[in-house]
C-alpha positions in Angstrom: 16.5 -5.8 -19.3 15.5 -2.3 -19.8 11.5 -2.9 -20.1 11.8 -5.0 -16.3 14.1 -1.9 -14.6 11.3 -0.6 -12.9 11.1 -3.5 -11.2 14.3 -2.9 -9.5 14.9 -2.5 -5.5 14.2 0.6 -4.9 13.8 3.2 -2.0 9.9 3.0 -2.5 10.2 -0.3 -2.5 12.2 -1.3 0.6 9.6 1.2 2.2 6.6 -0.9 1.3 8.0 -4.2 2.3 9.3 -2.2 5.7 5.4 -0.7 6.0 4.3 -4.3 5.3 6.3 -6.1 8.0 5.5 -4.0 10.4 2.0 -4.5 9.6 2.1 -7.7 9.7 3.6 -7.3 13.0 1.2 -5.0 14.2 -1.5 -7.3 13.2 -0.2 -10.6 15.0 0.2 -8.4 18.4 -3.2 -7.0 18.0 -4.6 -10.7 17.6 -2.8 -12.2 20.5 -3.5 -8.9 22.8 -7.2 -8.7 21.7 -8.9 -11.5 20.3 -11.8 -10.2 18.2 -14.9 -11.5 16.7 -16.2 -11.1 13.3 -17.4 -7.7 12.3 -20.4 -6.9 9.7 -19.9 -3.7 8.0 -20.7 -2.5 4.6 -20.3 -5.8 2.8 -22.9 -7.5 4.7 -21.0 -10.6 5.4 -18.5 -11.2 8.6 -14.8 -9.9 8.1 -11.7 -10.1 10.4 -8.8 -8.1 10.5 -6.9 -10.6 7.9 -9.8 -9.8 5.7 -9.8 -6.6 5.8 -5.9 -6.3 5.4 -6.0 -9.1 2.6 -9.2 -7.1 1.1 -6.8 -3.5 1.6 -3.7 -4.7 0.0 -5.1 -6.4 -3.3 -7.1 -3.1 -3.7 -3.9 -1.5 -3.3 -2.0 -3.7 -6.3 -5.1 -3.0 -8.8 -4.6 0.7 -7.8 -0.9 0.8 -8.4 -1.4 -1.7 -11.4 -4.1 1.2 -13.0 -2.1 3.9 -12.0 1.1 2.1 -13.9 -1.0 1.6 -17.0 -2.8 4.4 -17.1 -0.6 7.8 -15.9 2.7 6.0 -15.8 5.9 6.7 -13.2 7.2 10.0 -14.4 8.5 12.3 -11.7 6.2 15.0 -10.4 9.0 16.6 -8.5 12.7 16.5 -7.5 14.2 17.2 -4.3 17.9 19.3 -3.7 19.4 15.9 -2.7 22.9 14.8 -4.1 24.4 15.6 -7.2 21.6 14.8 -9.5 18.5 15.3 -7.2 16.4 13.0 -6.0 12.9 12.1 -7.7 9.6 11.8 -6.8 7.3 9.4 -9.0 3.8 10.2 -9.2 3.3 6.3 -7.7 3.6 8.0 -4.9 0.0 9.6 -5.3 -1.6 6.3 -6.3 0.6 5.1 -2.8 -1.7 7.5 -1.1 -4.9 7.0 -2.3 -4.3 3.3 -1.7 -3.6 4.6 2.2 -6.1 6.1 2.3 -8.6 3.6 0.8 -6.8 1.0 3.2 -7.9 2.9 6.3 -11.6 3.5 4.9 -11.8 -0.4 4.6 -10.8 -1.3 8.1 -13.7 1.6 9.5 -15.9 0.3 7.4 -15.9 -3.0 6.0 
């Protein structure tokens, strides 16, 4: 059980699903408020929003995947909060980048 505890619900966890839902939700209003037509961007070839967002998040799992495998979880910082202190995982960087990445592929792709 020890080698699957990171796998366990967590606080950045919850805030991805949460981030993911709403989305999601965002998404489904923006395509019943304004229909849209296929763009061309970078790719050459005729994306939607669903593209880009499917496009976005498995970019975002290789990232975090990488970032697992190759600089690990360890905690870049810890915050004054409760008893122990609370944590911060350098996951959070790769969380970023894959952010930031995310908004790049919906200008551009």
């Amino acid at each position: 059980m020890e080698n699957i505890a990171w796998m366990a619900w967590t606080l950045p966890t919850a805030i991805f699903f949460a981030l993911l839902a709403a989305t999601l939700g965002a998404m489904t209003w923006l395509a019943i408020a304004y229909p849209e037509a296929e763009r061309v961007g970078v790719l050459r070839i005729p994306t939607t929003r669903g593209d880009r967002l499917f496009i976005s998040l498995v970019l975002a799992a290789v990232i975090h995947l990488l970032w697992i495998g190759l600089v690990g979880t360890d905690a870049i910082a810890t915050l004054p909060i409760g008893e122990d202190g609370f944590e911060i995982s350098s996951l959070w960087l790769a969380t970023a980048i894959s952010l930031g990445l995310a908004v790049l592929i919906f200008r551009t792709v």
